[in-house]
MDTraj code that builds the backbone (N, CA, C; nanometers):
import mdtraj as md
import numpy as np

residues = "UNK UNK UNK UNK UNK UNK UNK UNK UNK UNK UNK UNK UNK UNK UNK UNK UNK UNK UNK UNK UNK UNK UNK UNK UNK UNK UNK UNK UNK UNK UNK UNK UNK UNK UNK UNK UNK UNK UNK UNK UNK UNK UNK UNK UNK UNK UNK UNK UNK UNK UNK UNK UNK UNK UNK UNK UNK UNK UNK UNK UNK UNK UNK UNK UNK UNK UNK UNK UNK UNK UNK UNK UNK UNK UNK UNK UNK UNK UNK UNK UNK UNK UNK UNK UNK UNK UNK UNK UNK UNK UNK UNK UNK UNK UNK UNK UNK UNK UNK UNK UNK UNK UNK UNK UNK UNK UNK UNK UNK UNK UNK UNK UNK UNK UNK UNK UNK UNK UNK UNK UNK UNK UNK UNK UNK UNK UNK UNK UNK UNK UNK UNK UNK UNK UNK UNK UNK UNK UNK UNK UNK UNK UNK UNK UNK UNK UNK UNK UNK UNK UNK UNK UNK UNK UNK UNK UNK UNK UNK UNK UNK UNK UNK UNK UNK UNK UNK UNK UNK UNK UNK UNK UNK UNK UNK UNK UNK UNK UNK UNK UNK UNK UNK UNK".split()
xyz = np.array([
    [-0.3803, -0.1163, -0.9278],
    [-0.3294, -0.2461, -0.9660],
    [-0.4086, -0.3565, -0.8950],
    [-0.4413, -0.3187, -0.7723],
    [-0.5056, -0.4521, -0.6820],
    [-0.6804, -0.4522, -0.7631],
    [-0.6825, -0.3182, -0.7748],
    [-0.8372, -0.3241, -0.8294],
    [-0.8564, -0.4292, -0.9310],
    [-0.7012, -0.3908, -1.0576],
    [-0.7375, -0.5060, -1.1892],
    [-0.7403, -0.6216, -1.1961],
    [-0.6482, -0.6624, -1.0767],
    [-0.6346, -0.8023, -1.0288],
    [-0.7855, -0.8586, -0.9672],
    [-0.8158, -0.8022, -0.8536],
    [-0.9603, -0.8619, -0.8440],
    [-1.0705, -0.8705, -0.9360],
    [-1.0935, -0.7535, -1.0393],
    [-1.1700, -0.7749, -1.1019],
    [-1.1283, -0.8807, -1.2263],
    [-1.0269, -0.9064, -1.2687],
    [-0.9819, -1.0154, -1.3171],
    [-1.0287, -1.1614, -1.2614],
    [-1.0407, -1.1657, -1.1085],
    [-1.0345, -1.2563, -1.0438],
    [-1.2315, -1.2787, -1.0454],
    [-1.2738, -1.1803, -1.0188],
    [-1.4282, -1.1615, -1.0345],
    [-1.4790, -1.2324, -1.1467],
    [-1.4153, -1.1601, -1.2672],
    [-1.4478, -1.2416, -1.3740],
    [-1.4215, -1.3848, -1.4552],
    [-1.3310, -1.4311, -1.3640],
    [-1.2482, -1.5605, -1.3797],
    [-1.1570, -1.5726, -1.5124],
    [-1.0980, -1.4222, -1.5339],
    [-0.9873, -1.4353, -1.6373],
    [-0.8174, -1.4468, -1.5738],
    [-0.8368, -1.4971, -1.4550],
    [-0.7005, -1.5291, -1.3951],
    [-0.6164, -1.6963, -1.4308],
    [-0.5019, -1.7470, -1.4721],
    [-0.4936, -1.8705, -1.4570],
    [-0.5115, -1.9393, -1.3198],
    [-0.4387, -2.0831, -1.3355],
    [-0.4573, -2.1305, -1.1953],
    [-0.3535, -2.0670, -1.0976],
    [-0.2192, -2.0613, -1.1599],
    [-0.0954, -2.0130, -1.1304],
    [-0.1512, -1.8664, -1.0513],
    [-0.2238, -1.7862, -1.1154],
    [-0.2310, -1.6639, -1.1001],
    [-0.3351, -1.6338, -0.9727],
    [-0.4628, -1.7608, -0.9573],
    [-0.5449, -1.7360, -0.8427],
    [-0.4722, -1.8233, -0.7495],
    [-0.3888, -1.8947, -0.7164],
    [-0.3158, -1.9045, -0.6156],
    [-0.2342, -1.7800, -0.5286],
    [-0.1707, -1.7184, -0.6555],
    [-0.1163, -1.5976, -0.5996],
    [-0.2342, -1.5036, -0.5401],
    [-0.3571, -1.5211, -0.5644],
    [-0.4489, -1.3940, -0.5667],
    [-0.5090, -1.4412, -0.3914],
    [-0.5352, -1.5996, -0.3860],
    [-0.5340, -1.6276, -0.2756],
    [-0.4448, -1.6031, -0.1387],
    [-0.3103, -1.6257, -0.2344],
    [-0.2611, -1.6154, -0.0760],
    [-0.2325, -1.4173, -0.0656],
    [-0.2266, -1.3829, -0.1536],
    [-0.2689, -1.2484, -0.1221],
    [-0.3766, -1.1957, -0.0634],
    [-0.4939, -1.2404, -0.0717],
    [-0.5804, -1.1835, 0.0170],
    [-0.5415, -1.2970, 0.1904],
    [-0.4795, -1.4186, 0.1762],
    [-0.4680, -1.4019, 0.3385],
    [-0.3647, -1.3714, 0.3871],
    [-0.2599, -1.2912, 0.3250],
    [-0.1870, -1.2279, 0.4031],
    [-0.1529, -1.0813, 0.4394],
    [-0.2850, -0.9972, 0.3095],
    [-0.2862, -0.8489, 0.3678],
    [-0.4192, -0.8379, 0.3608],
    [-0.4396, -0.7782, 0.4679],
    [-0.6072, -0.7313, 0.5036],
    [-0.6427, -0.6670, 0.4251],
    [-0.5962, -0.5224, 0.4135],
    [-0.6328, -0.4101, 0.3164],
    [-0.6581, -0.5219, 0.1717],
    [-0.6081, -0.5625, 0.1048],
    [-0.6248, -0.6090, -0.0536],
    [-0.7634, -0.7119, -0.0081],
    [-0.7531, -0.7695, 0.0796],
    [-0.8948, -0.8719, 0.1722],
    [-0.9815, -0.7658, 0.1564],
    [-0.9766, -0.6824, 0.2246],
    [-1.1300, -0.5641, 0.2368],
    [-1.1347, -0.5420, 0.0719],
    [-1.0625, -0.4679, 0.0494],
    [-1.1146, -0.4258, -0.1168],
    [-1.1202, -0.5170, -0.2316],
    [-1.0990, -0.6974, -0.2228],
    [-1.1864, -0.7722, -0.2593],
    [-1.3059, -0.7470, -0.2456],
    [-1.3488, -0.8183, -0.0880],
    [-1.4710, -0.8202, -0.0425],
    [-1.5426, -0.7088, -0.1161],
    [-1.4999, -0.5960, -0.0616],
    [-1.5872, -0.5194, -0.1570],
    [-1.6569, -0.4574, -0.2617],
    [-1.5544, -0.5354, -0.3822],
    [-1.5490, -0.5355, -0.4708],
    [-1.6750, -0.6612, -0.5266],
    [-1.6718, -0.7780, -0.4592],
    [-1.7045, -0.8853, -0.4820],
    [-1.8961, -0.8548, -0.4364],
    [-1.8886, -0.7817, -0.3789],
    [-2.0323, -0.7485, -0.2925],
    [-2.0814, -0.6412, -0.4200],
    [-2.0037, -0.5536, -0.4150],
    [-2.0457, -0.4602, -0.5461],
    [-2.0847, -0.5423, -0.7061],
    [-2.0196, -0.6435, -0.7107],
    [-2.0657, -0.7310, -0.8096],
    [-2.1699, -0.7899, -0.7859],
    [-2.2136, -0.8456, -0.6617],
    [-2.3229, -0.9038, -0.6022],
    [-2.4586, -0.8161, -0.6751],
    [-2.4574, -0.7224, -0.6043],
    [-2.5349, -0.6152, -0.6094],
    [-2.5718, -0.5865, -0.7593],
    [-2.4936, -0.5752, -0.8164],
    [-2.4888, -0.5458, -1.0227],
    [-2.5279, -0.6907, -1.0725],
    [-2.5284, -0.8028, -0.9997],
    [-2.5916, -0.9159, -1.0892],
    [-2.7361, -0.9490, -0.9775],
    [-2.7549, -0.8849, -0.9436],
    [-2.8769, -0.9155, -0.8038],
    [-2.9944, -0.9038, -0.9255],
    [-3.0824, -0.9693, -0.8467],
    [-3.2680, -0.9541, -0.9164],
    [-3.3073, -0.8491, -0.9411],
    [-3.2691, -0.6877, -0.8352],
    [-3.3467, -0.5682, -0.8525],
    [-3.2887, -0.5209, -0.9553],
    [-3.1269, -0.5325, -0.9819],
    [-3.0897, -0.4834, -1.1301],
    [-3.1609, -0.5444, -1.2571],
    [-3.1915, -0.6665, -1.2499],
    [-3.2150, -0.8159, -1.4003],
    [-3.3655, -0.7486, -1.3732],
    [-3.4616, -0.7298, -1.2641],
    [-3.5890, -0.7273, -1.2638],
    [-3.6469, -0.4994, -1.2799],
    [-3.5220, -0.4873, -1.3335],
    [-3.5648, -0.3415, -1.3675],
    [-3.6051, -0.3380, -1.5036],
    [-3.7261, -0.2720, -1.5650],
    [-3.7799, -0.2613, -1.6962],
    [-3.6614, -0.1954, -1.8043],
    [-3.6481, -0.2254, -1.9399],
    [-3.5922, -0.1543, -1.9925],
    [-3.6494, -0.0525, -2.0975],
    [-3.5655, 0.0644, -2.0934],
    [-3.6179, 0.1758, -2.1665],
    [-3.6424, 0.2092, -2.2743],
    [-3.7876, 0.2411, -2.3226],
    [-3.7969, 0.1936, -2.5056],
    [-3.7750, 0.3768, -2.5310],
    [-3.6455, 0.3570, -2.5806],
    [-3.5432, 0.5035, -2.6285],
    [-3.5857, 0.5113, -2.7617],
    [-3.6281, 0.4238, -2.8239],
    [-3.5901, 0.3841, -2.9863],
    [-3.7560, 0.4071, -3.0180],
    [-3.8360, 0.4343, -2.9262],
    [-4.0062, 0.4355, -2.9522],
    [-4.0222, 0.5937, -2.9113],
    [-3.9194, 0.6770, -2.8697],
    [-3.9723, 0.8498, -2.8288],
    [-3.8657, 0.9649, -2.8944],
    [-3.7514, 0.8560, -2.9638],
    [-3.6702, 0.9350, -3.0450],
    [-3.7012, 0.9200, -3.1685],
    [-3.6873, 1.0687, -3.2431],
    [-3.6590, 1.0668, -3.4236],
    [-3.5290, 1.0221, -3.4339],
    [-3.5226, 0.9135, -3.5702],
    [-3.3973, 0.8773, -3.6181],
    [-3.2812, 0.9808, -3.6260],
    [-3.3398, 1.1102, -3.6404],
    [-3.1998, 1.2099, -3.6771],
    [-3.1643, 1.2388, -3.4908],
    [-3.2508, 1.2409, -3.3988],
    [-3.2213, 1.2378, -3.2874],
    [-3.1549, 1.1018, -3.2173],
    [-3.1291, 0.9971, -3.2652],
    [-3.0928, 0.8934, -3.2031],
    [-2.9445, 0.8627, -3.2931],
    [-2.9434, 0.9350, -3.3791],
    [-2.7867, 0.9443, -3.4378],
    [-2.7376, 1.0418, -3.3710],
    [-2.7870, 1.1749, -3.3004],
    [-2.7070, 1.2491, -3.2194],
    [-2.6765, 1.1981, -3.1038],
    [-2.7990, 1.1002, -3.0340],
    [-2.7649, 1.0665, -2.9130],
    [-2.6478, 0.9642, -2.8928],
    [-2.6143, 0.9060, -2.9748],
    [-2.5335, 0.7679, -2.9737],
    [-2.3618, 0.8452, -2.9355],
    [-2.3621, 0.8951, -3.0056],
    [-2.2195, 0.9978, -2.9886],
    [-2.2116, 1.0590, -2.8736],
    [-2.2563, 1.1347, -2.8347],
    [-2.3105, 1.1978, -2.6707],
    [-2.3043, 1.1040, -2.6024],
    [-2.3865, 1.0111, -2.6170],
    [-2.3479, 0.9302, -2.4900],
    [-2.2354, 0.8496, -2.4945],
    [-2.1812, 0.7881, -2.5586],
    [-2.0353, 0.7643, -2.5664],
    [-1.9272, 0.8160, -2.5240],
    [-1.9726, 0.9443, -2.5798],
    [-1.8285, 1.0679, -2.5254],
    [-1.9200, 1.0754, -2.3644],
    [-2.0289, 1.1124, -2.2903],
    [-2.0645, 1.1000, -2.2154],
    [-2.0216, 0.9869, -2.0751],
    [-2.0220, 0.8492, -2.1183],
    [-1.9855, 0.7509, -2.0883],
    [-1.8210, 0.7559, -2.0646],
    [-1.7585, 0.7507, -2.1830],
    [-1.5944, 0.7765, -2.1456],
    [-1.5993, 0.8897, -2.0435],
    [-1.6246, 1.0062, -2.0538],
    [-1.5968, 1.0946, -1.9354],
    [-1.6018, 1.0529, -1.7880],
    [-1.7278, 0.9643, -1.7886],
    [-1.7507, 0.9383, -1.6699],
    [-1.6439, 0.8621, -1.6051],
    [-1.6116, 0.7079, -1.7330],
    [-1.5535, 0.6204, -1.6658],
    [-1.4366, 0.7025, -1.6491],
    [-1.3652, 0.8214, -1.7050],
    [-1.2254, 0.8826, -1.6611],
    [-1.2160, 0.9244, -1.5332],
    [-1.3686, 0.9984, -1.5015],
    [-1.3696, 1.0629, -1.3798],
    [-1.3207, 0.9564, -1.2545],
    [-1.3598, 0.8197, -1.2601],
    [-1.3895, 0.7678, -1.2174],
    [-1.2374, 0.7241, -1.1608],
    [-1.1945, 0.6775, -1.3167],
    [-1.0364, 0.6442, -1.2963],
    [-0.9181, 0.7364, -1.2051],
    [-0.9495, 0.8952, -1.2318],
    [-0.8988, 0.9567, -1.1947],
    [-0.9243, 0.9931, -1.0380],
    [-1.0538, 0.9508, -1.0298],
    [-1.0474, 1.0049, -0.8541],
    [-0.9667, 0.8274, -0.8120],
    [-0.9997, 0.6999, -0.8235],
    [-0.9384, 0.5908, -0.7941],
    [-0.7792, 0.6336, -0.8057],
    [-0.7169, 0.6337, -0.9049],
    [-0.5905, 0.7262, -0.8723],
    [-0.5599, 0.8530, -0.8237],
    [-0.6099, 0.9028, -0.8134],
    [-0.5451, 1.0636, -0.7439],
    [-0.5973, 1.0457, -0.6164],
    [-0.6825, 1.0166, -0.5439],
    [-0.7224, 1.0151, -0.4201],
    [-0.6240, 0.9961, -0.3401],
    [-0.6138, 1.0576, -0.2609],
    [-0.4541, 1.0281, -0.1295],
    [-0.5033, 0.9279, -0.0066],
    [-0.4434, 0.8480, -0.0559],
    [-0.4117, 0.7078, -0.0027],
    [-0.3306, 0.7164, 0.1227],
    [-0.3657, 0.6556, 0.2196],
    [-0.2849, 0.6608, 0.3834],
    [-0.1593, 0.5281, 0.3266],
    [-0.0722, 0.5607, 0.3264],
    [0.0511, 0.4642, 0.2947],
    [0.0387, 0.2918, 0.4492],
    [0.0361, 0.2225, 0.4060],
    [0.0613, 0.1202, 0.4812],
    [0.2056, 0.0989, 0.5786],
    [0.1889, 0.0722, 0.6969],
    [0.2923, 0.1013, 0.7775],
    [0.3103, -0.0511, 0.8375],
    [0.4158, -0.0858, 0.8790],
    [0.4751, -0.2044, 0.9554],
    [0.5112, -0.1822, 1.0690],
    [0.5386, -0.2172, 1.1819],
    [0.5571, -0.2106, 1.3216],
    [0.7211, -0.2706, 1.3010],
    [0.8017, -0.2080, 1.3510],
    [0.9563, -0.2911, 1.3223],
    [1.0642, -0.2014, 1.4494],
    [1.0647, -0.3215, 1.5070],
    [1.1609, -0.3132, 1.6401],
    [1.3461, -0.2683, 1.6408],
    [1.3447, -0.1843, 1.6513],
    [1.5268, -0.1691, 1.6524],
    [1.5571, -0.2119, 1.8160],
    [1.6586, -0.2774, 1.8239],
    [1.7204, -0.3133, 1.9267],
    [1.8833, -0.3131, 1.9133],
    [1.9800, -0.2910, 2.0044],
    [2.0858, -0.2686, 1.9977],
    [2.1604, -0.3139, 2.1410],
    [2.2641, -0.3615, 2.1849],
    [2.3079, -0.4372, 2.2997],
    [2.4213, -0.2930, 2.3214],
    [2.4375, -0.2691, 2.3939],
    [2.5411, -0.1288, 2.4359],
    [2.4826, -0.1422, 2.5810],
    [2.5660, -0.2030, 2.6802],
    [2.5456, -0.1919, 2.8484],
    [2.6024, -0.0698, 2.8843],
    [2.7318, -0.0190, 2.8160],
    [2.8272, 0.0543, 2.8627],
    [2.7180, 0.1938, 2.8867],
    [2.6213, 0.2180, 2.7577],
    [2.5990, 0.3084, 2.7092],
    [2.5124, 0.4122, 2.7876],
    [2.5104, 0.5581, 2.8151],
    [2.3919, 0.6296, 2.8816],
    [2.2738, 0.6832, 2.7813],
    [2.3614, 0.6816, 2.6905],
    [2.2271, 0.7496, 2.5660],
    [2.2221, 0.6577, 2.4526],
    [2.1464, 0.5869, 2.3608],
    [2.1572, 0.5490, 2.2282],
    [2.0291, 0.6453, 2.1599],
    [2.0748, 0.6524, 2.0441],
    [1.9938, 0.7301, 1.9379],
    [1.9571, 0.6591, 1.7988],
    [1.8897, 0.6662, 1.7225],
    [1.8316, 0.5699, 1.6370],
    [1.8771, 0.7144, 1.5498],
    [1.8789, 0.6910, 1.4399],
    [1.8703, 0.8440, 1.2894],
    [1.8746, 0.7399, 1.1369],
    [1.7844, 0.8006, 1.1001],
    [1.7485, 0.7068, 0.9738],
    [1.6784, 0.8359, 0.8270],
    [1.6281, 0.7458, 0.7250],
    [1.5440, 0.8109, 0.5753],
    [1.4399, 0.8006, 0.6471],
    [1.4199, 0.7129, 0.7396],
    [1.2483, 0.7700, 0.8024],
    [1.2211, 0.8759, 0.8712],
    [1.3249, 0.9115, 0.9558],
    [1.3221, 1.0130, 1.0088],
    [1.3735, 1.1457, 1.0185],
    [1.3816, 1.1586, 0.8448],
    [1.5027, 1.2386, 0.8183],
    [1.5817, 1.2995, 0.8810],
    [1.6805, 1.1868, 0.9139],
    [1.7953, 1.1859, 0.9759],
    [1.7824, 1.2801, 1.0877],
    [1.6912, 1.2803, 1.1386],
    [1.6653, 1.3112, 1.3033],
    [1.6643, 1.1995, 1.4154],
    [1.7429, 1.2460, 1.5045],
    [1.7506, 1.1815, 1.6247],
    [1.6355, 1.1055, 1.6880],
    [1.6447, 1.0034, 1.6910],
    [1.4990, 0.9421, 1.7991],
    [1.5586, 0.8530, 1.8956],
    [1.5161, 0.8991, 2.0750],
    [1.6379, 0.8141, 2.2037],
    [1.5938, 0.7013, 2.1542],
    [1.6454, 0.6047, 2.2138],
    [1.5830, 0.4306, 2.2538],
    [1.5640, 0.4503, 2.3809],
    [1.5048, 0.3237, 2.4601],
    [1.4986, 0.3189, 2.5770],
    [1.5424, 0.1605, 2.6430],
    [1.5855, 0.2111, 2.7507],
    [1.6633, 0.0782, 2.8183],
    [1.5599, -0.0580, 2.8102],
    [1.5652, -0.1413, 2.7650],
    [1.4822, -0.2988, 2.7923],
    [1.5693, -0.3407, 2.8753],
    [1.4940, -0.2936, 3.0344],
    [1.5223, -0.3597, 3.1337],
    [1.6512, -0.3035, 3.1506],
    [1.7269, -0.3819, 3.2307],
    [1.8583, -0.3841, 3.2660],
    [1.9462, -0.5103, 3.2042],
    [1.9436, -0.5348, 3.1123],
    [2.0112, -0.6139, 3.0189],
    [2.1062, -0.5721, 2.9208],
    [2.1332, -0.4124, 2.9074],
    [2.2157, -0.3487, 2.8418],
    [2.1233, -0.3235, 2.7274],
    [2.0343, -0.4153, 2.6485],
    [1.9407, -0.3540, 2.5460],
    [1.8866, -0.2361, 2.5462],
    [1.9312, -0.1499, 2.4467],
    [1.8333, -0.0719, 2.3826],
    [1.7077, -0.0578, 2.2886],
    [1.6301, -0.0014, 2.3226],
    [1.5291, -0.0874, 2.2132],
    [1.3814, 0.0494, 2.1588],
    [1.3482, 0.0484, 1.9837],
    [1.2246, 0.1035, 1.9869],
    [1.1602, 0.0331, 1.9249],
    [1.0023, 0.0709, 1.8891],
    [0.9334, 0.0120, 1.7767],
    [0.8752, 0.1153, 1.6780],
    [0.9233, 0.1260, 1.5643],
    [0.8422, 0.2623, 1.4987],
    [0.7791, 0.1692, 1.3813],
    [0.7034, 0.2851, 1.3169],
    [0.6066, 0.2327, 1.2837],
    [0.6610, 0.2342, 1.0566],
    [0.7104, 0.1730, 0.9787],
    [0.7519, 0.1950, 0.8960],
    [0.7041, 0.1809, 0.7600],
    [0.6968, 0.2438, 0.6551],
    [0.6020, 0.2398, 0.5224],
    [0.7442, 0.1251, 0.3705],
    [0.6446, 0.0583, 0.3462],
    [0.7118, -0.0427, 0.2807],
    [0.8477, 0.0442, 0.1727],
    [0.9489, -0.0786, 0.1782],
    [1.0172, 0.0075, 0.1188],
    [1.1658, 0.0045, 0.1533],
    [1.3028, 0.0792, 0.1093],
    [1.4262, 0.0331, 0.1934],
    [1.4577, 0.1658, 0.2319],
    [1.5028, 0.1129, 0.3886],
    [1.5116, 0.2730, 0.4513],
    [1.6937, 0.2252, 0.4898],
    [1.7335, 0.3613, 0.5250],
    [1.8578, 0.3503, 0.5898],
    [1.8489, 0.3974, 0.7338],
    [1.9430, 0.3520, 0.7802],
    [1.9651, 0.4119, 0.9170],
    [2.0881, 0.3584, 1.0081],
    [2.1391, 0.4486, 1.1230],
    [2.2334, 0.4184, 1.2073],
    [2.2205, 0.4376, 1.3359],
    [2.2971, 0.3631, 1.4189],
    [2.2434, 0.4220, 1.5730],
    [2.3542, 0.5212, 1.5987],
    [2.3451, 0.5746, 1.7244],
    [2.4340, 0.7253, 1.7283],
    [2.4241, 0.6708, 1.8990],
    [2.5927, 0.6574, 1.9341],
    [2.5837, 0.5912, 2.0434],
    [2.6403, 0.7384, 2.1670],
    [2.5963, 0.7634, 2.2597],
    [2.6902, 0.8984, 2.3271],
    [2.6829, 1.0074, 2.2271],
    [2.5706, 1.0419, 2.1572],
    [2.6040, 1.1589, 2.0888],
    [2.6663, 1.2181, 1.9741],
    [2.7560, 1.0902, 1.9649],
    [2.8483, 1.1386, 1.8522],
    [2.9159, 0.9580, 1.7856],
    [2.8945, 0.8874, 1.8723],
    [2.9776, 0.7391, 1.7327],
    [2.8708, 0.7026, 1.7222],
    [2.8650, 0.6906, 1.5712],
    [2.7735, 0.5950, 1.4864],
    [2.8082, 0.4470, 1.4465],
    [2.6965, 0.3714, 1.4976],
    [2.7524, 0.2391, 1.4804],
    [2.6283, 0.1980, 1.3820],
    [2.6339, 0.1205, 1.2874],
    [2.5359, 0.0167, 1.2065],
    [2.5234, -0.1053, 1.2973],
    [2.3676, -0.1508, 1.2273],
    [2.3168, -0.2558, 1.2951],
    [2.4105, -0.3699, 1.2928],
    [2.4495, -0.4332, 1.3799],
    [2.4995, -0.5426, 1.3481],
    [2.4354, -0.6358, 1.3226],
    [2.3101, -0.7241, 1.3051],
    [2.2024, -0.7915, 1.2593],
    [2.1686, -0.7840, 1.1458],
    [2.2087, -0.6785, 1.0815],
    [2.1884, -0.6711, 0.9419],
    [2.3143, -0.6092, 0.8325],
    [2.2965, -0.7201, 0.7543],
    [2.4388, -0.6855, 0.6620],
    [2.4526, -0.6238, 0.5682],
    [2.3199, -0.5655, 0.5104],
    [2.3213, -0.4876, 0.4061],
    [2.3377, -0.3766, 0.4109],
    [2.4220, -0.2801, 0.4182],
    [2.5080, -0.1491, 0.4486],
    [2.5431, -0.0877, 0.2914],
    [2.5750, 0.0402, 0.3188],
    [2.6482, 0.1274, 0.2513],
    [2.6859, 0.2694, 0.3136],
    [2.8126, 0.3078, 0.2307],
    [2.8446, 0.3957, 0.2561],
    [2.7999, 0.5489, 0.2748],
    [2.8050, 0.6283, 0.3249],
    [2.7644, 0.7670, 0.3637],
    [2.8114, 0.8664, 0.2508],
    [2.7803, 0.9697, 0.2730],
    [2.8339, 1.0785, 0.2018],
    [2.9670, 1.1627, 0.3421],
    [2.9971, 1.0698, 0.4635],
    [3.0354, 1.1365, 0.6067],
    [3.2032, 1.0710, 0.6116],
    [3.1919, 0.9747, 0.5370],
    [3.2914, 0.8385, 0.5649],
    [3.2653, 0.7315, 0.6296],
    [3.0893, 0.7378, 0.6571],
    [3.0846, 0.6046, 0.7779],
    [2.9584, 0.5361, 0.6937],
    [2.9149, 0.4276, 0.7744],
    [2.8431, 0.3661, 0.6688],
    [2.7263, 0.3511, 0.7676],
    [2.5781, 0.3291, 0.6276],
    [2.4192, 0.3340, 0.7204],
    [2.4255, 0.1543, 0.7015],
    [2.2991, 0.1220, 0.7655],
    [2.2413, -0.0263, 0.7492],
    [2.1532, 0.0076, 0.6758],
    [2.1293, -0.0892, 0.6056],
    [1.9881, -0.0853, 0.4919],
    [1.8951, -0.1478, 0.5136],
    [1.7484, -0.1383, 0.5687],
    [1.6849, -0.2101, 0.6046],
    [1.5585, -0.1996, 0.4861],
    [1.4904, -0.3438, 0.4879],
    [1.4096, -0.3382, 0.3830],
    [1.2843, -0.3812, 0.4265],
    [1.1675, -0.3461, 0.4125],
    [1.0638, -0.3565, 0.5153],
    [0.9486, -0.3954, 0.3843],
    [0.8882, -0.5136, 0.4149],
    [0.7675, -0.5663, 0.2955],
    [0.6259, -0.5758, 0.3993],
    [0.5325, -0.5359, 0.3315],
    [0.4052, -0.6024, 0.3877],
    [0.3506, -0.7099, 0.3793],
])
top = md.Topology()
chain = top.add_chain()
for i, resn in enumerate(residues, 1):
    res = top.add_residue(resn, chain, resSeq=i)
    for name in ("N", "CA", "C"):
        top.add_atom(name, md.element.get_by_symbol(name[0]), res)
traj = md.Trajectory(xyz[None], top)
């Protein structure tokens, strides 16, 4: 998707409406920034002098007519193959998912243990650790865009939801997760 957009943008078939959006998209995620750029350099390169100043090939002066009606088809079907190949490794290639840095914190002085358990971590335990002596608990994990759930697990066994965040639902347990929603 980011690919069609830049090359849209390359070719100047975007409105104005639409390269505003394209702008502030490249300054607010790097990754879509790099694969402009690179995109934009790869165009460089395809309109450069050594491409315009390469000879072209007289095909039509070493083929027989009954040979240049076979070739036209061949290379067509030739051509589509390629550009599929092409498409298909751009999609199928396994992509490292983009991650966010996102702080849980929780106020419990009383507390000796807090536990974090969430969809990120399928619902495995992860401690917090004391910030300071202020009663805070606190981690930073690292999270892929998207809405995750989760609860803290206070002593082992009571689960409390974030209080900072209000978007909750219910369990399949009787108790309810926080819903957190994480954008890049």
């Amino acid at each position: 998707m980011n690919d069609h957009l830049i090359s849209m943008y390359i070719d100047d078939e975007l409105s104005l409406d639409d390269k505003i959006d394209f702008v502030e998209t490249v300054h607010e995620n790097k990754y879509f920034k790099d694969d402009a750029l690179d995109l934009l350099r790869q165009e460089k390169l395809i309109r450069s002098e050594v491409v315009e100043s390469m000879p072209a090939l007289r095909i039509r002066d070493q083929i027989t007519p009954w040979h240049l009606k076979l070739f036209k088809p061949v290379a067509a079907v030739a051509a589509g193959l390629a550009a599929a190949a092409v498409l298909l490794f751009i999609f199928l290639s396994p992509q490292e998912p983009t991650l966010r840095p996102y702080r849980f914190v929780i106020y419990q002085p009383e507390a000796e243990r807090v536990e974090l358990t969430g969809s990120f971590s399928g619902w495995k335990k992860i401690p917090l650790k004391h910030a300071g002596n202020s009663g805070y608990w606190e981690i930073t994990l690292e999270l892929p865009e998207g809405e995750h759930r989760f609860s803290y697990i206070i002593e082992g066994n009571r689960k409390l939801t974030d209080p900072t965040i209000a978007v909750r639902e219910s369990d399949d347990f009787g108790g309810e997760n926080s819903i957190l929603t994480v954008k890049l």
